[in-house]
N, C-alpha and C positions, 0 to 999 in steps of 0.2 A: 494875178489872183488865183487860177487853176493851181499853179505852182504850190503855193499856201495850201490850198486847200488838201493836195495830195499828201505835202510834207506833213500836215494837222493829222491826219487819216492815217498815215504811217507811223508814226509815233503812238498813238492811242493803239493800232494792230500791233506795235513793236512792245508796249505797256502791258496790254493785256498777256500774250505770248506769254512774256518774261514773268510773269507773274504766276499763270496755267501750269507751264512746262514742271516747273518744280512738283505741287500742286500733285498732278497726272504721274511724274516719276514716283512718288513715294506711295500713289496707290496702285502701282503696277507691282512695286516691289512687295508693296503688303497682304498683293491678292492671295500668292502665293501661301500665304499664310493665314487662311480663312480656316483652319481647323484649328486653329488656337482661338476660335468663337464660341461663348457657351459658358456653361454654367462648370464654376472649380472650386474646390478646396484651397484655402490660406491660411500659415504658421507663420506665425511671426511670438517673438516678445513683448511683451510690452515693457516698456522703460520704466512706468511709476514705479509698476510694483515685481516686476520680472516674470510676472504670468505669463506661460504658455497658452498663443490665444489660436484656436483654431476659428475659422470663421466661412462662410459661405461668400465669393466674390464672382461677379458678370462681366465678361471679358465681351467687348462690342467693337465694332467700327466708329470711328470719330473723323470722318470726312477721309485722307489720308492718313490717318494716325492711327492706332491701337487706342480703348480707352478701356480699363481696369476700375471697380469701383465695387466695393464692399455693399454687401444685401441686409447680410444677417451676422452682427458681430456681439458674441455673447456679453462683452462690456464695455458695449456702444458706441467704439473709437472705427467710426464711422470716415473713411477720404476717398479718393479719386485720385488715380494716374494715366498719365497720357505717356504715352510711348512709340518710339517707331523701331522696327524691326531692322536687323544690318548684319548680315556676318553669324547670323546664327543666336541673334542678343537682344536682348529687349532695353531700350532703354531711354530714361524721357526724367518725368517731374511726378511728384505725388503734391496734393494738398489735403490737408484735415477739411470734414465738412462744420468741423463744431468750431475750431477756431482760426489761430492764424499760425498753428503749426505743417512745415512744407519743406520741402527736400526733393532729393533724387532718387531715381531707381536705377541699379544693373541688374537682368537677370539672362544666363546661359537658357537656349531653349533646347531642353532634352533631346536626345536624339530620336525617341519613341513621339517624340511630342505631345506625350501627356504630363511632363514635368518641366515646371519653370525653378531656377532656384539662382539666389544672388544675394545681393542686399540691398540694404536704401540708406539713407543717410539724410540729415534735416535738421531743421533749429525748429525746436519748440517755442511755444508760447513767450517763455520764462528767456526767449534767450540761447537756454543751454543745449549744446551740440549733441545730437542722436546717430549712434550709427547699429545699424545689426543686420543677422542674416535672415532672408522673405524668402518662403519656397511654399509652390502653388503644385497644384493637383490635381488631375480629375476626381481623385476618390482619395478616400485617408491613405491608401496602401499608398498610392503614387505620393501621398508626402513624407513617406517613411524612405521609401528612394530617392525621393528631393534631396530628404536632410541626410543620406548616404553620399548621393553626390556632393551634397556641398561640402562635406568634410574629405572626402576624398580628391576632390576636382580641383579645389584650390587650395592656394598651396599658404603654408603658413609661414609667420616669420620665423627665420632662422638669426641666432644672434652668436 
C-alpha cells in the first residue's frame, strides 16, 4: 500500500514539474524583455480599403507570454495578439475582437527596442487570405524607422 501511495505522489509531483518548467522557462526568457511593456504606436493597412491606419496599442504581460491589444483604432478594427519572444522576434497569433477574423504575427525587435516591425498574415471573416507589413513604435517618429527597416531589413523577392 506505501508503495502506491508514493508511486501516486510521484507522478502527480512528476505531472505538475512537467507542466511548471515550460511555464517558468518562457517567463524567464520574457523577463528580459519588460521594456517592450507600455503604451506604442501601430501602422498597419488595412485590407478593405488599403487605408493607412495608425492607431494606439498596450503591449502587457499574459502569464508567460507577451500580450499586444489595440486601445484606440481610428476605424475601429479593434484584436488582440499573444506572442512570445526568441532570438530577437516576436511572434504568436492575433485575433479580431468584432469577428472571427485571426492569423499570425512575425515582428524583428529593433535594436534600440523602441521599434517592432514584420508582418501578420490571417483569414478573414469571408474566408479570404490577408497578408501585410505591422510596425510598432514608441512615438510616430519610431514608425517612420519601423517602415525604414522594414524595407530595408527584408529582403525582397528576386525573380
Amino acid at each position: 500500500m506505501n508503495d502506491l501511495v508514493i508511486t501516486l505522489i510521484g507522478a502527480v509531483v512528476g505531472a505538475v514539474i512537467s507542466f511548471l518548467l515550460p511555464v517558468m522557462w518562457r517567463a524567464i526568457q520574457n523577463r528580459e524583455h519588460l521594456d517592450l511593456l507600455g503604451a506604442w504606436k501601430s501602422a498597419y493597412t488595412y485590407e478593405d480599403t488599403g487605408e493607412h491606419v495608425v492607431e494606439d496599442v498596450k503591449i502587457t504581460r499574459l502569464g508567460s507570454r507577451i500580450n499586444i491589444k489595440s486601445t484606440k483604432n481610428p476605424i475601429g478594427d479593434f484584436y488582440e495578439a499573444t506572442v512570445t519572444h526568441s532570438a530577437g522576434e516576436l511572434s504568436g497569433h492575433w485575433r479580431s475582437n468584432q469577428g472571427q477574423a485571426k492569423g499570425n504575427v512575425i515582428l524583428a525587435v529593433g535594436a534600440n527596442g523602441a521599434v517592432l516591425y514584420g508582418y501578420f498574415s490571417g483569414v478573414r471573416e469571408t474566408g479570404e487570405r490577408v497578408f501585410g507589413p505591422w510596425i510598432f513604435g514608441r512615438t510616430e517618429e519610431n514608425l517612420k524607422t519601423g517602415a525604414q527597416l522594414l524595407r530595408t531589413q527584408t529582403l525582397p523577392l528576386r525573380e
